[in-house]
Structures are given as C-alpha cells and as structure tokens.
C-alpha positions as CSV (number, residue, x, y, z in Angstrom):
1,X,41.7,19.9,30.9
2,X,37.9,18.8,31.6
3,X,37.9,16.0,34.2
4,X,35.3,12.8,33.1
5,X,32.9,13.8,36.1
6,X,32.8,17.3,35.5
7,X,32.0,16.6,31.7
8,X,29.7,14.4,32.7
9,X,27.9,16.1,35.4
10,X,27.7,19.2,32.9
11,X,26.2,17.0,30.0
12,X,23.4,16.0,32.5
13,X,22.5,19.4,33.5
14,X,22.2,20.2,29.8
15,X,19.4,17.1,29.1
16,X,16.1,18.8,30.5
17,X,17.2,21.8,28.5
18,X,17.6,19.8,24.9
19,X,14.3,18.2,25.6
20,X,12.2,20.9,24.3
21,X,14.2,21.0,21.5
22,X,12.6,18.3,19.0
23,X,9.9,18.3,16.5
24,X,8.7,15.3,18.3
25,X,4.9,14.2,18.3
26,X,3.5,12.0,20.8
27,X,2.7,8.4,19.2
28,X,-1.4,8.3,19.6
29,X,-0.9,4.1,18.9
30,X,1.8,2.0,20.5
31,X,3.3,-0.4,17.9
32,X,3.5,-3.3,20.7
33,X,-0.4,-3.3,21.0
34,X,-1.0,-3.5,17.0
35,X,-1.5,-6.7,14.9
36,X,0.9,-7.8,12.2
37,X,-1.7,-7.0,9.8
38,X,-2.2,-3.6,11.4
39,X,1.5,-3.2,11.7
40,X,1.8,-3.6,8.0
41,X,-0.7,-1.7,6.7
42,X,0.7,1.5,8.7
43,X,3.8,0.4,6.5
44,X,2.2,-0.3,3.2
45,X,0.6,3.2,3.5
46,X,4.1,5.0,4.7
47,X,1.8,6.1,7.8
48,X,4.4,8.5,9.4
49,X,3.6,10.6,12.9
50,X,4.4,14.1,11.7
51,X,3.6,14.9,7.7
52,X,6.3,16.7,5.8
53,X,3.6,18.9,4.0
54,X,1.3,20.7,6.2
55,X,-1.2,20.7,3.9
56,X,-1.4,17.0,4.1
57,X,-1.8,16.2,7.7
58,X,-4.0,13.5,8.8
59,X,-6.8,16.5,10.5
60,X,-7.3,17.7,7.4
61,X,-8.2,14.4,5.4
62,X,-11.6,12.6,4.9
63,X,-10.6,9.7,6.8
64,X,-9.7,11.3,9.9
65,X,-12.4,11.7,13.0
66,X,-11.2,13.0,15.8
67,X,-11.9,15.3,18.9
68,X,-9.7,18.2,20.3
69,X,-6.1,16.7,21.1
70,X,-3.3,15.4,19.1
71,X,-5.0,11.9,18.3
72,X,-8.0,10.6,16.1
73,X,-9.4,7.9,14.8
74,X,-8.6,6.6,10.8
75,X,-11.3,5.0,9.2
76,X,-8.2,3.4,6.5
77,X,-6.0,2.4,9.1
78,X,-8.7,1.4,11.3
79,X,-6.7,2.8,14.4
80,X,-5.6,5.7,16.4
81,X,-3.5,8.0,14.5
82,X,-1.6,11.6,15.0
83,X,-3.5,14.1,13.9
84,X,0.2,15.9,12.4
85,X,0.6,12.7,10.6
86,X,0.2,11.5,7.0
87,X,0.0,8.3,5.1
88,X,-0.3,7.4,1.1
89,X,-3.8,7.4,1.4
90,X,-4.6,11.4,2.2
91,X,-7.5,12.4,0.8
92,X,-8.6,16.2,1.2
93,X,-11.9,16.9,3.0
94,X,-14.2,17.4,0.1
C-alpha cells in the first residue's frame, strides 16, 4: 500500500515535469491593471489568449502592431494583446 508521504513526495517530483506540458500562452495584459471599460470590451469582443484557428490569430490581423515576441499592441482593444490570440473583431491584413 502507498503511504500519504511517499504519494505525496512522488506527486511533487512529477510537477516540474507536467509543466511543459500545456498549450499555455503567457498573458501580454494583466486583468488587475485594466479598466472596467477595458475589461469589458476584451469580453464583448470574446478576446481570448490563444485562437482556436490559426489562420485567425491576432499577428495576422489589420489591427495588430507589434515587434518580435509574443505581445503587440491592438488598435480595437486599445491594449496589449497575445499575438496567438483572437477576438470577434479579426480582420485579415489586406
């Protein structure tokens, strides 16, 4: 039988290991520093971190500026954004 401490000591060796195991992206904005009217317009437009369709990530739409890195600027949410995410405002670089 697998004592408590011997479970849990395994468990905690097995963290680092399942860490590079998401799909996570980084968040470029932190939702403490935004305004309520910020705040809802990210929800209003279904802004999301990571797109479900490649093809419509926020790097590759006419709102997005940005440099090299994962985060840019978005000229309809007026803020920092992912460039993996995607919100119902994605509009193809022309």
């Amino acid at each position: 039988m697998l004592q408590r401490a011997t479970f849990l000591g395994l468990a905690a060796g097995t963290a680092p290991l399942l860490n590079g195991c998401t799909n996570s992206v980084p968040a470029c904005a932190d939702p403490t520093l935004q305004s309520a009217g910020e705040a809802q317009m990210r929800r209003t437009l279904a802004y999301v971190e990571r797109a479900s369709n490649s093809s419509e990530q926020c790097g590759g739409c006419a709102f997005f500026r940005g440099g090299a890195g994962e985060c840019g600027h978005c000229e309809i949410l007026n803020g920092a954004v992912s460039r993996l995410g995607y919100c119902n405002s994605w509009a193809g670089r022309g």
